[in-house]
C-alpha positions in Angstrom: 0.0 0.0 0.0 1.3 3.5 -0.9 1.0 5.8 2.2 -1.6 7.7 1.6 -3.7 4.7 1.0 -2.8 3.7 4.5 -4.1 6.5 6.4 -7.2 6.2 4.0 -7.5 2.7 5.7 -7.1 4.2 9.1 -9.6 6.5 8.9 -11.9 4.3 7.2 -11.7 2.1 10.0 -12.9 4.6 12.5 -16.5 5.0 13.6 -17.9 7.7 11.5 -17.9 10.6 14.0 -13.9 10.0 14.6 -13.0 9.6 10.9 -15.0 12.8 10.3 -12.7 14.8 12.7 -9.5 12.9 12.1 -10.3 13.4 8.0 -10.6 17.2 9.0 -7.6 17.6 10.2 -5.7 15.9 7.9 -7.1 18.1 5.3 -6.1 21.6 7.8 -2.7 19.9 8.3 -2.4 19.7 4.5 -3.6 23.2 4.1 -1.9 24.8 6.7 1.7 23.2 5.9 2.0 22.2 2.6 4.4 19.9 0.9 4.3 17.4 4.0 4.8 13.7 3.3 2.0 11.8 4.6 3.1 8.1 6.1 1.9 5.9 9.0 4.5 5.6 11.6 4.0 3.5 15.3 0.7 2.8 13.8 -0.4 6.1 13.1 -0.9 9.0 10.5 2.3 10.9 10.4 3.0 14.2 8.8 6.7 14.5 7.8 9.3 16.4 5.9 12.7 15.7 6.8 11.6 14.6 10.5 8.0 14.1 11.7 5.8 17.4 12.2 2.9 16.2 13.2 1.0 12.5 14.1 -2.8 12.3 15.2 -4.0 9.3 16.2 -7.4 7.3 17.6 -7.0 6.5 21.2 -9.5 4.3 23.1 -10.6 6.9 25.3 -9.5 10.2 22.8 -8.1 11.3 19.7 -5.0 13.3 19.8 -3.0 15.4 18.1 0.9 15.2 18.5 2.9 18.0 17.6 6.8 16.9 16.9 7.8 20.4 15.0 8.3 23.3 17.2 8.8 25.4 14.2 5.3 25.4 13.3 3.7 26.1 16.4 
Protein backbone atom coordinates (compact mmCIF):
# COMPACT_ATOMS: atom_id res chain seq x y z
CA UNK A 1 0.00 0.00 0.00
CA UNK A 2 1.26 3.48 -0.94
CA UNK A 3 0.97 5.76 2.18
CA UNK A 4 -1.60 7.73 1.56
CA UNK A 5 -3.66 4.74 1.04
CA UNK A 6 -2.77 3.69 4.53
CA UNK A 7 -4.11 6.46 6.44
CA UNK A 8 -7.16 6.20 3.96
CA UNK A 9 -7.53 2.69 5.67
CA UNK A 10 -7.13 4.16 9.15
CA UNK A 11 -9.64 6.48 8.94
CA UNK A 12 -11.87 4.28 7.18
CA UNK A 13 -11.69 2.07 9.96
CA UNK A 14 -12.86 4.57 12.52
CA UNK A 15 -16.49 4.96 13.57
CA UNK A 16 -17.86 7.68 11.52
CA UNK A 17 -17.88 10.63 14.02
CA UNK A 18 -13.95 9.97 14.58
CA UNK A 19 -13.04 9.59 10.89
CA UNK A 20 -15.01 12.82 10.34
CA UNK A 21 -12.74 14.83 12.70
CA UNK A 22 -9.53 12.94 12.08
CA UNK A 23 -10.33 13.37 7.99
CA UNK A 24 -10.57 17.24 8.97
CA UNK A 25 -7.61 17.60 10.20
CA UNK A 26 -5.66 15.91 7.86
CA UNK A 27 -7.09 18.13 5.26
CA UNK A 28 -6.10 21.58 7.81
CA UNK A 29 -2.73 19.89 8.26
CA UNK A 30 -2.41 19.74 4.54
CA UNK A 31 -3.64 23.16 4.15
CA UNK A 32 -1.86 24.80 6.68
CA UNK A 33 1.74 23.18 5.94
CA UNK A 34 1.96 22.23 2.64
CA UNK A 35 4.36 19.85 0.87
CA UNK A 36 4.31 17.35 3.99
CA UNK A 37 4.84 13.68 3.31
CA UNK A 38 2.04 11.75 4.63
CA UNK A 39 3.06 8.06 6.07
CA UNK A 40 1.89 5.89 9.03
CA UNK A 41 4.55 5.62 11.61
CA UNK A 42 4.02 3.54 15.27
CA UNK A 43 0.70 2.78 13.75
CA UNK A 44 -0.41 6.14 13.08
CA UNK A 45 -0.91 9.04 10.51
CA UNK A 46 2.27 10.94 10.38
CA UNK A 47 2.99 14.23 8.85
CA UNK A 48 6.71 14.49 7.79
CA UNK A 49 9.31 16.43 5.87
CA UNK A 50 12.69 15.70 6.77
CA UNK A 51 11.57 14.55 10.49
CA UNK A 52 8.00 14.10 11.66
CA UNK A 53 5.84 17.36 12.18
CA UNK A 54 2.88 16.18 13.25
CA UNK A 55 1.00 12.54 14.14
CA UNK A 56 -2.76 12.32 15.17
CA UNK A 57 -3.97 9.27 16.18
CA UNK A 58 -7.45 7.34 17.60
CA UNK A 59 -7.04 6.53 21.22
CA UNK A 60 -9.52 4.28 23.13
CA UNK A 61 -10.60 6.90 25.29
CA UNK A 62 -9.47 10.20 22.83
CA UNK A 63 -8.14 11.30 19.68
CA UNK A 64 -5.01 13.25 19.80
CA UNK A 65 -2.97 15.40 18.06
CA UNK A 66 0.91 15.16 18.50
CA UNK A 67 2.87 17.96 17.63
CA UNK A 68 6.80 16.87 16.92
CA UNK A 69 7.82 20.42 15.00
CA UNK A 70 8.31 23.32 17.21
CA UNK A 71 8.83 25.38 14.21
CA UNK A 72 5.30 25.43 13.25
CA UNK A 73 3.67 26.07 16.35
Amino acid sequence: MTNSVEVDAYIAALPEERATVLATLRQFIHDTVPGLTETMSYRMPTFESTDIVFSMASQKNYMALYVCGIDVL
